[in-house]
PDB file of N, CA, C and O in Angstrom:
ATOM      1  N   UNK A   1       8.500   0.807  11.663  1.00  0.00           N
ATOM      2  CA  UNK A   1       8.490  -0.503  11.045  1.00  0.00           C
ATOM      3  C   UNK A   1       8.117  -0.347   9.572  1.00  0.00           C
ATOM      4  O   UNK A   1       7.126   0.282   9.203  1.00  0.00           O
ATOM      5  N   UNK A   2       8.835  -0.860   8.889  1.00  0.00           N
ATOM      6  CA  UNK A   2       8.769  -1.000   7.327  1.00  0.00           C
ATOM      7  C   UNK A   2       7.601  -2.509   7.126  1.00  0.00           C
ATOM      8  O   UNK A   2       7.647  -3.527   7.815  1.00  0.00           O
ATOM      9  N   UNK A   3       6.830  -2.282   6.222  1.00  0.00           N
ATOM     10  CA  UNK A   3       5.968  -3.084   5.318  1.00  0.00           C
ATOM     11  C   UNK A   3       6.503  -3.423   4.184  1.00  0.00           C
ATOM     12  O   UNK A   3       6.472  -2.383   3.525  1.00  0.00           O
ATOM     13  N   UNK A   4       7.097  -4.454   3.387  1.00  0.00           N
ATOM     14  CA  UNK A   4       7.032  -4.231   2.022  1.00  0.00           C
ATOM     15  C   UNK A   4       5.415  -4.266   1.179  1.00  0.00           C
ATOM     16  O   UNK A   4       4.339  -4.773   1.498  1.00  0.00           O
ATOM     17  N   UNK A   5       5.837  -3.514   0.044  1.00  0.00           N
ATOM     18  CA  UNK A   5       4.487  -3.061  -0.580  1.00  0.00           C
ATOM     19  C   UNK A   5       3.146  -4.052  -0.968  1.00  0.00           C
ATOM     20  O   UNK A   5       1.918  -4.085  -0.881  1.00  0.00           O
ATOM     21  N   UNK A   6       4.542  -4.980  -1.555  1.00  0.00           N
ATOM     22  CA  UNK A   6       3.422  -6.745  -1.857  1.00  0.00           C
ATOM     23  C   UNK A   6       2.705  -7.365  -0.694  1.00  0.00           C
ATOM     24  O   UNK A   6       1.698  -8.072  -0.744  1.00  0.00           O
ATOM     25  N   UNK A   7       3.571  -6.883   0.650  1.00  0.00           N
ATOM     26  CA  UNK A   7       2.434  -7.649   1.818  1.00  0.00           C
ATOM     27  C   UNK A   7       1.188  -6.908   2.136  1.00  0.00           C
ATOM     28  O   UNK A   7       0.271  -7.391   2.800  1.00  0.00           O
ATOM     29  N   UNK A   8       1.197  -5.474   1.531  1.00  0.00           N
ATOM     30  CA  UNK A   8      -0.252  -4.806   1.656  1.00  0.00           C
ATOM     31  C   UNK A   8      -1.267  -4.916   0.976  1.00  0.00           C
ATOM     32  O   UNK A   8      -2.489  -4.885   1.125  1.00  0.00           O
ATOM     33  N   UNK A   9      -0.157  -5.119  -0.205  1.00  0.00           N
ATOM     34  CA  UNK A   9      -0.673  -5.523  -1.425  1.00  0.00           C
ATOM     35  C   UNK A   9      -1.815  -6.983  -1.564  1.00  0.00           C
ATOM     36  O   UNK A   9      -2.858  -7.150  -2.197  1.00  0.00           O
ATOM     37  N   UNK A  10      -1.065  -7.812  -0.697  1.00  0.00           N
ATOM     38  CA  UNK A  10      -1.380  -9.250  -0.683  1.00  0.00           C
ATOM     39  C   UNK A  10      -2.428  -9.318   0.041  1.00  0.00           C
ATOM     40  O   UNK A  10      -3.437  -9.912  -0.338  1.00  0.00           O
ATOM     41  N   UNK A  11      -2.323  -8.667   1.278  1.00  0.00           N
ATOM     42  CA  UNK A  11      -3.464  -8.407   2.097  1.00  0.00           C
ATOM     43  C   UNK A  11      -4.595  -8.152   1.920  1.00  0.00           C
ATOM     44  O   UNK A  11      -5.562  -8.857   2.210  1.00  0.00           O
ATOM     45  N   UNK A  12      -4.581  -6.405   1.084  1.00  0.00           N
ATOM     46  CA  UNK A  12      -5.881  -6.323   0.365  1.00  0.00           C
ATOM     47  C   UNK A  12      -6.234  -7.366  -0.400  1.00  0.00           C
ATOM     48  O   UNK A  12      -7.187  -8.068  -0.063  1.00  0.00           O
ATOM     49  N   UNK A  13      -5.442  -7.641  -1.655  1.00  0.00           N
ATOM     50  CA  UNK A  13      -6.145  -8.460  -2.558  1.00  0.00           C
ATOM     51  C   UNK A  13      -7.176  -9.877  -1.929  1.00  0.00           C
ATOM     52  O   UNK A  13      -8.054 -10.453  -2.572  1.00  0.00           O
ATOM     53  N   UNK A  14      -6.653 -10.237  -0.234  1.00  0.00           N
ATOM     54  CA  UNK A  14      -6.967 -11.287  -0.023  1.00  0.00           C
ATOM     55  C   UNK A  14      -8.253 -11.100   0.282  1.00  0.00           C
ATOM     56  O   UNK A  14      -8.966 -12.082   0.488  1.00  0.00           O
ATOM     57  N   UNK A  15      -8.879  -9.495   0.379  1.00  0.00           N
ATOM     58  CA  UNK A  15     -10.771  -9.701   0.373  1.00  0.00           C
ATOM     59  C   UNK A  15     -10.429  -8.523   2.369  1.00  0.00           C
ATOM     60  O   UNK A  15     -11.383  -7.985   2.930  1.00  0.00           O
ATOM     61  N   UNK A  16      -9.295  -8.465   2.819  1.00  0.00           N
ATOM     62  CA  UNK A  16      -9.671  -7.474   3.544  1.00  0.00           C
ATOM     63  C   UNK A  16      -9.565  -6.130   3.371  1.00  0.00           C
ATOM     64  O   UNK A  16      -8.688  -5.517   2.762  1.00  0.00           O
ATOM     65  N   UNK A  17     -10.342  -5.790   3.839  1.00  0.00           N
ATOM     66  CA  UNK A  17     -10.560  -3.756   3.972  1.00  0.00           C
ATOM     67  C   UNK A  17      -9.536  -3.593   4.651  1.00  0.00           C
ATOM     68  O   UNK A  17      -8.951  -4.510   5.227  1.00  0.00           O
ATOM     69  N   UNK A  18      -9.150  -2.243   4.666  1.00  0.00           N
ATOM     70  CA  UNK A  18      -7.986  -1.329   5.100  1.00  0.00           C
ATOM     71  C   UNK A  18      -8.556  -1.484   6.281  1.00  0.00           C
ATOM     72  O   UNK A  18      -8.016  -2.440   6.837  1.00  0.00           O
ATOM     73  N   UNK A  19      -9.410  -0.999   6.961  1.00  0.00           N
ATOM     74  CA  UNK A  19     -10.085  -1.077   8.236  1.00  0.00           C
ATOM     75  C   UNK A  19     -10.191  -2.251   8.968  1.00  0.00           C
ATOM     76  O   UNK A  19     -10.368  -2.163  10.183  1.00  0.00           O
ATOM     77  N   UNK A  20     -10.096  -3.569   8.316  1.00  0.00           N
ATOM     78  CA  UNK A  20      -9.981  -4.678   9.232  1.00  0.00           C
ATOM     79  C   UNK A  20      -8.090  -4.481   9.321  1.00  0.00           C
ATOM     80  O   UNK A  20      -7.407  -4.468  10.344  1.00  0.00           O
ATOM     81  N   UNK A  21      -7.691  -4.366   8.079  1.00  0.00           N
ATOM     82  CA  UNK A  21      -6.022  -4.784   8.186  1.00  0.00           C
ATOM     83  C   UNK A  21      -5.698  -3.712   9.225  1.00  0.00           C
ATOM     84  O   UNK A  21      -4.687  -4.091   9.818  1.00  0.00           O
ATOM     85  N   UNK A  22      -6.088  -2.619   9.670  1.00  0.00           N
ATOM     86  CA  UNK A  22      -5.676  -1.600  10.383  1.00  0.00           C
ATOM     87  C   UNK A  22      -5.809  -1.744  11.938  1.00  0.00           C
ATOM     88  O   UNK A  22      -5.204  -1.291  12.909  1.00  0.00           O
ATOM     89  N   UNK A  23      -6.960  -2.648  11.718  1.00  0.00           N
ATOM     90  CA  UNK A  23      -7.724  -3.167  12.971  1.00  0.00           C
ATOM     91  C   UNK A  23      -6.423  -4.096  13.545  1.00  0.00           C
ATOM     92  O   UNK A  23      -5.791  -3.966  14.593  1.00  0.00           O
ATOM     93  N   UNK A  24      -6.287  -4.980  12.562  1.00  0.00           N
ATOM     94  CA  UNK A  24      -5.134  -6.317  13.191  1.00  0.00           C
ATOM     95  C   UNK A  24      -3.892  -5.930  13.274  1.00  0.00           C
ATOM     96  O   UNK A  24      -3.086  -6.567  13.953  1.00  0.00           O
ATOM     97  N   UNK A  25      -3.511  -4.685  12.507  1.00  0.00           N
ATOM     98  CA  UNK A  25      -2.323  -4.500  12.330  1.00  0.00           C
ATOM     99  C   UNK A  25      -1.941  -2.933  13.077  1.00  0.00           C
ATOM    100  O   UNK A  25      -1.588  -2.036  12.312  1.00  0.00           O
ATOM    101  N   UNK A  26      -2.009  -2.691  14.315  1.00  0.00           N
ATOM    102  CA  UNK A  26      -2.190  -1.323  14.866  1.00  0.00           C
ATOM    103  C   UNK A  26      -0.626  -0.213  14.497  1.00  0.00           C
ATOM    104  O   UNK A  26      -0.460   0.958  14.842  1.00  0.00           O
ATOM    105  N   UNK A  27       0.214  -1.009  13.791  1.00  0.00           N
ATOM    106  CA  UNK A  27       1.370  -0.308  13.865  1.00  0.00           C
ATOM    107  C   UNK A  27       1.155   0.551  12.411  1.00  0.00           C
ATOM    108  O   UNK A  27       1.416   1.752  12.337  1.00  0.00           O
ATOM    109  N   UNK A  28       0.725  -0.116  11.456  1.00  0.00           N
ATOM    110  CA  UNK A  28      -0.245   0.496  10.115  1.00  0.00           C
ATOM    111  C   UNK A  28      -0.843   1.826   9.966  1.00  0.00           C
ATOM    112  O   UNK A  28      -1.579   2.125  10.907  1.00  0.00           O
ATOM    113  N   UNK A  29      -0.753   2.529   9.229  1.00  0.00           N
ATOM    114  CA  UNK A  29      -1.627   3.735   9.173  1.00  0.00           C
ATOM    115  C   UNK A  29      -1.884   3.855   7.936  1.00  0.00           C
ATOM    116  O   UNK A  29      -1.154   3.454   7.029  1.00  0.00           O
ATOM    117  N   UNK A  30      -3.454   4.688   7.748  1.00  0.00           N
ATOM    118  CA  UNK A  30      -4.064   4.523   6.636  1.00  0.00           C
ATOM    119  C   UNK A  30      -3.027   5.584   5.577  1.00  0.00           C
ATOM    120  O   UNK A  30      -3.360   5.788   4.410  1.00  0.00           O
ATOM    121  N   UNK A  31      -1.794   6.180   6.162  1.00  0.00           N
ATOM    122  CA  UNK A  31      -1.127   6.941   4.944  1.00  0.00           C
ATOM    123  C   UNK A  31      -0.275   5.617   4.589  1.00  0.00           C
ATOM    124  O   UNK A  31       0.344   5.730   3.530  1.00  0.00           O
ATOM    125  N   UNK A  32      -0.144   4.599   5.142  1.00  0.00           N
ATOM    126  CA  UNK A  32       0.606   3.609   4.980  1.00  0.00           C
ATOM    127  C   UNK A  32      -0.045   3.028   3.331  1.00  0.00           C
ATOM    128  O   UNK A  32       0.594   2.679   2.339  1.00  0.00           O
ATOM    129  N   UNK A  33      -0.965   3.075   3.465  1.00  0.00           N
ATOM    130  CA  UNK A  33      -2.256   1.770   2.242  1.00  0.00           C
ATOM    131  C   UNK A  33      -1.838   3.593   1.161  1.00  0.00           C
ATOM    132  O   UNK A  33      -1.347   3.546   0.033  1.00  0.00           O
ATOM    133  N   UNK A  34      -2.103   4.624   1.708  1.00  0.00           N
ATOM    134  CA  UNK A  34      -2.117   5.495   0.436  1.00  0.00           C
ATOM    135  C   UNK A  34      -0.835   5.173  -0.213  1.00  0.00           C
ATOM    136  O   UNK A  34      -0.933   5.145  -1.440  1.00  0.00           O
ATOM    137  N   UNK A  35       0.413   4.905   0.281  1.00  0.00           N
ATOM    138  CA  UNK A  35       1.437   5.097  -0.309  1.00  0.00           C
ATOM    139  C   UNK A  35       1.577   3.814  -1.330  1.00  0.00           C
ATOM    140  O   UNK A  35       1.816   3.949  -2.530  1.00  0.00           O
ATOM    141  N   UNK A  36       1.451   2.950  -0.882  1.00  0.00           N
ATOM    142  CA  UNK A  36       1.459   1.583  -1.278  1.00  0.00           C
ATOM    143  C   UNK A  36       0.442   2.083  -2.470  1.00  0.00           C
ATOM    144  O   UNK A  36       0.740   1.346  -3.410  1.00  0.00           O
ATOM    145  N   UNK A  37      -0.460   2.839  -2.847  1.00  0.00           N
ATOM    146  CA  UNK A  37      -1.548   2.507  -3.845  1.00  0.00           C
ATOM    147  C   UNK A  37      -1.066   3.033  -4.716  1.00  0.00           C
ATOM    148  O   UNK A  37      -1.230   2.583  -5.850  1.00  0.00           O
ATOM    149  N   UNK A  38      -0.276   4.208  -4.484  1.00  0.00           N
ATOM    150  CA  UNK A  38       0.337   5.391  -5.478  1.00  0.00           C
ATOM    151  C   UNK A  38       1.671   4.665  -5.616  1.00  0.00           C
ATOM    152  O   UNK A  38       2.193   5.237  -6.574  1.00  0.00           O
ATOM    153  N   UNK A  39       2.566   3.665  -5.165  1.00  0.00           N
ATOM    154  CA  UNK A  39       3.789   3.638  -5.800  1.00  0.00           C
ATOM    155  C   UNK A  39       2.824   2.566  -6.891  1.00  0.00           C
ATOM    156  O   UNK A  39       3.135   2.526  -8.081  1.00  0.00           O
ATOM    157  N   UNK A  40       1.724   1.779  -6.394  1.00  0.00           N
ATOM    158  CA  UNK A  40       1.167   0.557  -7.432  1.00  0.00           C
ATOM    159  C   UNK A  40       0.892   1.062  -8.788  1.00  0.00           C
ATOM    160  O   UNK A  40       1.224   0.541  -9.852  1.00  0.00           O
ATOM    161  N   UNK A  41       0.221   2.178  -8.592  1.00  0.00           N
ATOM    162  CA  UNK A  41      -0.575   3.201  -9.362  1.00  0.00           C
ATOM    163  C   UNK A  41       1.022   3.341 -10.555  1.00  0.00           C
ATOM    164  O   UNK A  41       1.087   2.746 -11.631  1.00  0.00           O
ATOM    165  N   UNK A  42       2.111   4.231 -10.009  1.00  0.00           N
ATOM    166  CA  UNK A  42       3.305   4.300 -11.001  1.00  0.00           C
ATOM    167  C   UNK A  42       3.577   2.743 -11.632  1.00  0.00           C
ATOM    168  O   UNK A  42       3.328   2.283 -12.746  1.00  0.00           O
ATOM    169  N   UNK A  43       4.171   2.161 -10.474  1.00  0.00           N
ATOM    170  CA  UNK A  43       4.466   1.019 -11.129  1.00  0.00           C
ATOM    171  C   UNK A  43       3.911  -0.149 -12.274  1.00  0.00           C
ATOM    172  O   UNK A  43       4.713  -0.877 -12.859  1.00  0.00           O
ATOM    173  N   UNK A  44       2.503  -0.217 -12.496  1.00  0.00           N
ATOM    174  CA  UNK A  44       1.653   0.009 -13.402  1.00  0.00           C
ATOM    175  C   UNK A  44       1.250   0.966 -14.823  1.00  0.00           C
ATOM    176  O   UNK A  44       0.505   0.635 -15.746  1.00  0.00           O
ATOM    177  N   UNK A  45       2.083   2.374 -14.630  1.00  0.00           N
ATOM    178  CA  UNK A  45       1.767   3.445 -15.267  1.00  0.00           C
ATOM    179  C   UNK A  45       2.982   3.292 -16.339  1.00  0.00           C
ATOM    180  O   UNK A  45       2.989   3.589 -17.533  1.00  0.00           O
ATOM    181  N   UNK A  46       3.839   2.826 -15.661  1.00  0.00           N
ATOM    182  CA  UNK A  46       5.198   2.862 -16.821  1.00  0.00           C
ATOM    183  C   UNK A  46       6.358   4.142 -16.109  1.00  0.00           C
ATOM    184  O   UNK A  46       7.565   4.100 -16.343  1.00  0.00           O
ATOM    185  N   UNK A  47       5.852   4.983 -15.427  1.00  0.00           N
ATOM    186  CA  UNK A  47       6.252   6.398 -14.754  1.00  0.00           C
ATOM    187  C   UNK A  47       7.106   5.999 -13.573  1.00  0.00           C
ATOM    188  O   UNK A  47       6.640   5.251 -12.713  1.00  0.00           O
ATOM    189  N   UNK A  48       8.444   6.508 -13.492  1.00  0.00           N
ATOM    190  CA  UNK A  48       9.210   6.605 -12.777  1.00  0.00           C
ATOM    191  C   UNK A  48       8.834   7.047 -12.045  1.00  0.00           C
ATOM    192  O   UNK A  48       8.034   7.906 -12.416  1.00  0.00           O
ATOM    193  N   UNK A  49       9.003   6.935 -10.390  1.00  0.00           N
ATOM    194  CA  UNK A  49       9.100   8.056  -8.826  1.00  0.00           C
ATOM    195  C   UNK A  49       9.820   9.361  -9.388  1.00  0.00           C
ATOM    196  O   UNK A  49       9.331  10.480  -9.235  1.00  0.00           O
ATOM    197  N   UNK A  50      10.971   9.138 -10.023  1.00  0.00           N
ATOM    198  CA  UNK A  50      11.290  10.637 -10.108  1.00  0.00           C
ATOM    199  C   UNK A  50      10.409  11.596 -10.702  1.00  0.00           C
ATOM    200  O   UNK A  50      10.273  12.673 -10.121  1.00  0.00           O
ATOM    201  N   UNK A  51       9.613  11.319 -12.068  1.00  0.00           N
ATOM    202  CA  UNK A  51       9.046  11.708 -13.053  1.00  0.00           C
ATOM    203  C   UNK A  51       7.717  12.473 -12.352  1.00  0.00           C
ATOM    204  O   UNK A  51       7.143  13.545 -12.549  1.00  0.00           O
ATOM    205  N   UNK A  52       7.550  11.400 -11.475  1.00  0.00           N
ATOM    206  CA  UNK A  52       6.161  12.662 -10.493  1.00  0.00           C
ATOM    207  C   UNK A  52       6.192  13.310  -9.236  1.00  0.00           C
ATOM    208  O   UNK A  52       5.305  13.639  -8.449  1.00  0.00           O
ATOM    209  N   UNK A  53       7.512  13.421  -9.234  1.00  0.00           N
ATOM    210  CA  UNK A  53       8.230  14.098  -8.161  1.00  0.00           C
ATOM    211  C   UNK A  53       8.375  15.821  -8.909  1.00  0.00           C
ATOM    212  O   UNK A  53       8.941  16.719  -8.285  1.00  0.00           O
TER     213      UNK A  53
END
């Protein structure tokens, strides 16, 4: 199952921990929240996916 990034995104920002969202959301995995932080992290940076590939 695919997440888009903004609903993890949205999630955290809304005040829950990875550990509650993980809790409610059992299909989730915490490499799930890493990935989401690091495409945020580029997308923020100005840096292409390819560029840190």
């Amino acid at each position: 199952m695919r997440w888009p990034v903004e609903v993890l995104l949205d999630l955290s920002a809304s005040g829950m921990g990875m550990d509650e969202i993980l809790e409610d959301h059992p299909e989730l995995e915490k490499e799930d929240f890493l990935a989401v932080f690091e495409f945020a992290k580029l997308a923020i940076s100005g840096k292409s996916i390819r560029e840190m590939a």
